[in-house]
C-alpha positions as CSV (number, residue, x, y, z in Angstrom):
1,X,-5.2,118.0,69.7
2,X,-4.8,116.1,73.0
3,X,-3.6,113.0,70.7
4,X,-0.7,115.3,68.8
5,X,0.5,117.0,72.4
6,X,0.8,113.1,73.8
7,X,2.4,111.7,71.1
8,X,5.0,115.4,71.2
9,X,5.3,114.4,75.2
10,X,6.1,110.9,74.3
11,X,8.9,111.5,71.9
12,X,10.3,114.4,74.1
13,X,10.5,111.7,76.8
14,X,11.9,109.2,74.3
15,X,14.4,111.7,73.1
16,X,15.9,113.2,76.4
17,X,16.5,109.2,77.4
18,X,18.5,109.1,74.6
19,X,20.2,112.4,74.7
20,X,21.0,112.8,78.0
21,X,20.8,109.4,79.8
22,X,24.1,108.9,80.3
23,X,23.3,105.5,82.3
24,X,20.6,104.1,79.9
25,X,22.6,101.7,76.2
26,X,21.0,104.1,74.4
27,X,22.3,107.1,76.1
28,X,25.9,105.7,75.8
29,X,25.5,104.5,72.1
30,X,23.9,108.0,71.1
31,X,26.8,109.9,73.7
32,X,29.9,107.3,71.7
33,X,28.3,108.1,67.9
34,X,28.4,111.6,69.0
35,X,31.9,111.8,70.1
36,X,32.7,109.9,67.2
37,X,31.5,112.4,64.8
38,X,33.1,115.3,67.0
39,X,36.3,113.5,66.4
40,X,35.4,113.4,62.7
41,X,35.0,116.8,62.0
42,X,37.9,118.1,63.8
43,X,39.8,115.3,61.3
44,X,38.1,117.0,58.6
45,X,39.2,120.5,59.9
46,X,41.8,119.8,60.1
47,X,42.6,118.4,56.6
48,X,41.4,121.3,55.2
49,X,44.7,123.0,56.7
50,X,46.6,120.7,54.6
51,X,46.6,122.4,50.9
52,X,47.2,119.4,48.4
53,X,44.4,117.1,50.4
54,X,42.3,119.9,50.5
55,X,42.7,120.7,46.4
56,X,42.1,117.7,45.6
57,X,39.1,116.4,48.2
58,X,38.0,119.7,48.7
59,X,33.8,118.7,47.6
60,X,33.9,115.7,49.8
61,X,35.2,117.8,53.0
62,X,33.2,120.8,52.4
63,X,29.9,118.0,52.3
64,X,31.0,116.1,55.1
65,X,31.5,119.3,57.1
66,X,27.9,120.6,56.5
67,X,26.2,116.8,56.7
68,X,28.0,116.3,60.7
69,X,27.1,120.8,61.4
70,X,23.2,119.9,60.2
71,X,23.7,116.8,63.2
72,X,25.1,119.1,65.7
73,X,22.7,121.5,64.5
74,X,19.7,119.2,65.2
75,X,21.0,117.6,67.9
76,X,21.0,121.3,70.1
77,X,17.7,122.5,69.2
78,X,16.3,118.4,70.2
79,X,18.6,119.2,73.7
80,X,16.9,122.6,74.3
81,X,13.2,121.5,73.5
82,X,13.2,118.2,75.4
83,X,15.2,119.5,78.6
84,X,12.9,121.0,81.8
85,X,14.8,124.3,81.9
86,X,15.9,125.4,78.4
87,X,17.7,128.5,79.7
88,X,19.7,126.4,82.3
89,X,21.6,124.1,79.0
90,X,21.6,127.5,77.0
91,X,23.6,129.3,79.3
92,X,25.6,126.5,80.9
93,X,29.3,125.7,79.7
94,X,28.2,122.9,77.4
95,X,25.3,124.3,76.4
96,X,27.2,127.2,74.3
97,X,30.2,124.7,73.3
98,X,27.1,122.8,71.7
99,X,26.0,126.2,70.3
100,X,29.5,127.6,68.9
101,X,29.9,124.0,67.4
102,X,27.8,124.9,64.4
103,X,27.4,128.5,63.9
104,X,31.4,129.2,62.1
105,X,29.7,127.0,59.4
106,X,26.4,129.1,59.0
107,X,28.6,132.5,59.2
108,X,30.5,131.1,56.5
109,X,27.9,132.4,54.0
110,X,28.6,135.9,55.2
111,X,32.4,135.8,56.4
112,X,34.4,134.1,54.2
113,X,37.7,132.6,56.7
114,X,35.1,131.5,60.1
115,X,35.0,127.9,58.6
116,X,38.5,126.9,60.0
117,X,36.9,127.8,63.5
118,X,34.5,125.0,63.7
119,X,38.2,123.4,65.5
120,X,36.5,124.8,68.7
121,X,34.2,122.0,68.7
122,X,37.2,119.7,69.5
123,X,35.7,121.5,73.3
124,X,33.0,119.0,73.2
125,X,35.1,116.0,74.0
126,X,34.8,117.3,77.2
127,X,31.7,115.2,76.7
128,X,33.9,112.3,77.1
129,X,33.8,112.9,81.2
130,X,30.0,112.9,81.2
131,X,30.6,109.4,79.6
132,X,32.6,108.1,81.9
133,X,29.9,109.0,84.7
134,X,30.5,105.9,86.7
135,X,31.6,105.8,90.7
136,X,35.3,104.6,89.8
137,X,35.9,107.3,88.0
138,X,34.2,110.2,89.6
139,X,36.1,108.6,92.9
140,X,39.4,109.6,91.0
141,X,38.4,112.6,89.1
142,X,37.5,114.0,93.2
143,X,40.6,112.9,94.5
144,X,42.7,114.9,92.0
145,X,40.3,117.9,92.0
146,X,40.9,117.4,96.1
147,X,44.5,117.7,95.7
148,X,44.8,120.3,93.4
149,X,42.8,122.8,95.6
150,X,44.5,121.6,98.3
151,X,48.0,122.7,96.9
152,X,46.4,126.1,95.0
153,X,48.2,128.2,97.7
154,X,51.5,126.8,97.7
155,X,51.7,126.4,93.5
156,X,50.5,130.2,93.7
157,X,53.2,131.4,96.1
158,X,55.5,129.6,94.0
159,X,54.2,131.2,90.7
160,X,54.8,134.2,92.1
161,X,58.3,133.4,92.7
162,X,59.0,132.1,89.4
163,X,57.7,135.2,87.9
164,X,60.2,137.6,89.9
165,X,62.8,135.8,89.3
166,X,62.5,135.8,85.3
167,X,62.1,139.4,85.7
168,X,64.6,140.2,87.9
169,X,67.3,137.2,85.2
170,X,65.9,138.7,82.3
171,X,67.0,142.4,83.9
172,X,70.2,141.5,84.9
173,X,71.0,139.7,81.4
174,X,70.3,143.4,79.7
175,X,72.9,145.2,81.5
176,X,75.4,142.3,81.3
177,X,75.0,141.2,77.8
178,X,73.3,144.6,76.1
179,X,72.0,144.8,73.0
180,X,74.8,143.1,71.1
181,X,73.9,139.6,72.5
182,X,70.6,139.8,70.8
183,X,69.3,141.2,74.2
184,X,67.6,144.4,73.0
185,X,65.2,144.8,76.3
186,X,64.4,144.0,79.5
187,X,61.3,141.9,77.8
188,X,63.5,140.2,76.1
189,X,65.9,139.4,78.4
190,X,62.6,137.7,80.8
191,X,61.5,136.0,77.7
192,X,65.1,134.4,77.0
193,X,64.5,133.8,81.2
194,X,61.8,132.2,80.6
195,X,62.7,129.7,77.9
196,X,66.0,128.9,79.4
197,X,64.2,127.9,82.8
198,X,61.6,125.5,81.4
199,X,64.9,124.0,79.5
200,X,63.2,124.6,76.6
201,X,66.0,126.6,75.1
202,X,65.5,127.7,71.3
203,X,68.5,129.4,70.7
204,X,67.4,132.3,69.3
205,X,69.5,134.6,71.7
206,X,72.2,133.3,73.6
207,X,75.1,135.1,76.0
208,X,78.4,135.6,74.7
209,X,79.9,137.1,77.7
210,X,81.7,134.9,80.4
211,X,79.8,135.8,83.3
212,X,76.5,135.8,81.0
213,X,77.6,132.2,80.5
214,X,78.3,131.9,83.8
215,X,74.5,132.8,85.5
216,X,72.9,131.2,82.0
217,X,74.4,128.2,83.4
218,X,73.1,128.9,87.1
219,X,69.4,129.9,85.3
220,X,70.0,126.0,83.7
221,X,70.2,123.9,86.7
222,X,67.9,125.8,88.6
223,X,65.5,124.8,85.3
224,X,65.4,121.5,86.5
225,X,64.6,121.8,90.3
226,X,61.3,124.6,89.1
227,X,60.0,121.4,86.7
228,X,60.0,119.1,89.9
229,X,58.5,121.6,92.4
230,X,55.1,121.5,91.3
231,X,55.0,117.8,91.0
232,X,56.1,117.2,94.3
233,X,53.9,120.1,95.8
234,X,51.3,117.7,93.8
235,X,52.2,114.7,94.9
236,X,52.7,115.4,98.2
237,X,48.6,116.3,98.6
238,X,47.7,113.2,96.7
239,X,49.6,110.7,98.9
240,X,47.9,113.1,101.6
241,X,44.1,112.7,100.0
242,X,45.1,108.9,99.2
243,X,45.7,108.4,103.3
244,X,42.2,110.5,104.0
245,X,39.7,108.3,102.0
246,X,41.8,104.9,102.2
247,X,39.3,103.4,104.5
248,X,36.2,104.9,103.5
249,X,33.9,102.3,101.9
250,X,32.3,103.8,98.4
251,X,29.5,102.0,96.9
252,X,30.5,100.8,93.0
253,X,27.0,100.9,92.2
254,X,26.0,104.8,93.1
255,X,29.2,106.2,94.3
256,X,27.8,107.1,97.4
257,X,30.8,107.1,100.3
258,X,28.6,108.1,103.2
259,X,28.9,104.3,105.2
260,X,29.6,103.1,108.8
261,X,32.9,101.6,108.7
262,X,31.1,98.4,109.8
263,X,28.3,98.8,107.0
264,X,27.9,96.4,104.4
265,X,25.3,96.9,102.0
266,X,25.2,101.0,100.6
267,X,22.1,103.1,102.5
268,X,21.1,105.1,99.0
269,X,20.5,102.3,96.9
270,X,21.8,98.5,98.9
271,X,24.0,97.0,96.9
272,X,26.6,95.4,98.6
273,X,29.9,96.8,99.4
């Protein structure tokens, strides 16, 4: 008995080294077949979309789909067995994209349709960050996240402003061009807003009135000054961040940035700066 629970606690050590070592070769290999295969079966999901591939490959797919589902499926119930606190992966955010991964394919025997929603498990590239755990990139990853709270408040204000003004266009194209113009509503009048301000402009409804030509052309150019707003609100916090942390030393090995400015070897774990 004591021989069968060592040899369990020996491959439940072997097996989270693997699974979740992101640092360790075997970690990596295990993390890059895995995103491999993720990649894979959104391919193959995708295929099945297409309806002369699918007619004529349709055994292969439908195999394929259920031989990469039984790896996914495996693969969770290995992560929740060999981690310390099961519940913490189950309930975290990439403990139920691992989860919703493989279950469309099992309520396929009793819904008929939920197979085309195994697409969701394109979520688990997300993976790829966990990958790509190394100080260079974390280091970058913080700076933008830094930057983008930073500049929350003044995106928000000017959200809000974006969003009265496509009501308040939208409006005023109802009463000027009615329902004639293909404006039948207010809603649709702020939806026309819309799509003319992001320059997208499909054409669907269109003024025919001179001075609805006249403020669609005003809505136009002021399109391309509310594209470059949030960029430069954006760009303005990460020159800002870039200036904060230009002369703080971060170690390459551990990505610790806690350092003397004089200090040249890191304090967590010594390698030189």
């Amino acid at each position: 008995m004591n021989q069968l629970k060592s040899n369990f606690e020996n491959f439940k050590q072997k097996t989270h080294t693997i699974i979740y070592g992101t640092n360790t070769v075997a970690g990596r290999v295990f993390d890059l077949l895995l995103l491999g295969l993720i990649l894979l079966s959104v391919l193959l999901v995708m295929l099945e979309t297409v309806k002369d591939f699918d007619a004529k490959y349709h055994q292969y797919l439908y195999i394929s789909e259920w031989i990469i589902t039984v790896f996914f499926t495996i693969e969770y119930f290995l992560r929740v067995i060999t981690i310390k606190k099961p519940l913490n992966y189950i309930i975290s955010f990439y403990g139920i994209i691992d989860l919703i991964a493989f279950l469309p394919m099992y309520f396929s025997f009793f819904i008929t349709g939920t197979s085309v929603f195994a697409i969701i498990r394109a979520l688990r590239l997300l993976r790829l960050f966990k990958i790509l755990n190394h100080p260079k990139f974390n280091n970058q990853s913080n700076h933008l996240r830094e930057s983008l709270l930073a500049s929350k408040g003044k995106i928000f204000i000017f959200m809000y402003f974006i969003l009265v003004s496509t009501i308040l266009i939208g409006s005023i194209m109802y009463v000027v061009e009615g329902e004639s113009s293909g404006f039948t509503s207010i809603p649709t009048g702020i939806y026309w807003a819309i799509v003319t301000l992001t320059t997208v402009g499909y054409g669907d409804i269109s003024p025919i009135t001179p001075l609805g030509q006249f403020l669609a052309s005003i809505v136009m150019i002021m399109g391309y000054g509310i594209i470059a707003v949030p960029t430069g609100i954006v760009s303005a916090e990460l020159t800002k961040t870039t200036k904060k942390i230009s002369n703080i030393k971060v170690c390459q090995a551990c990505g610790s940035s806690e350092h003397f400015t004089d200090a040249k070897y890191c304090q967590d774990c010594g390698e030189l700066l």
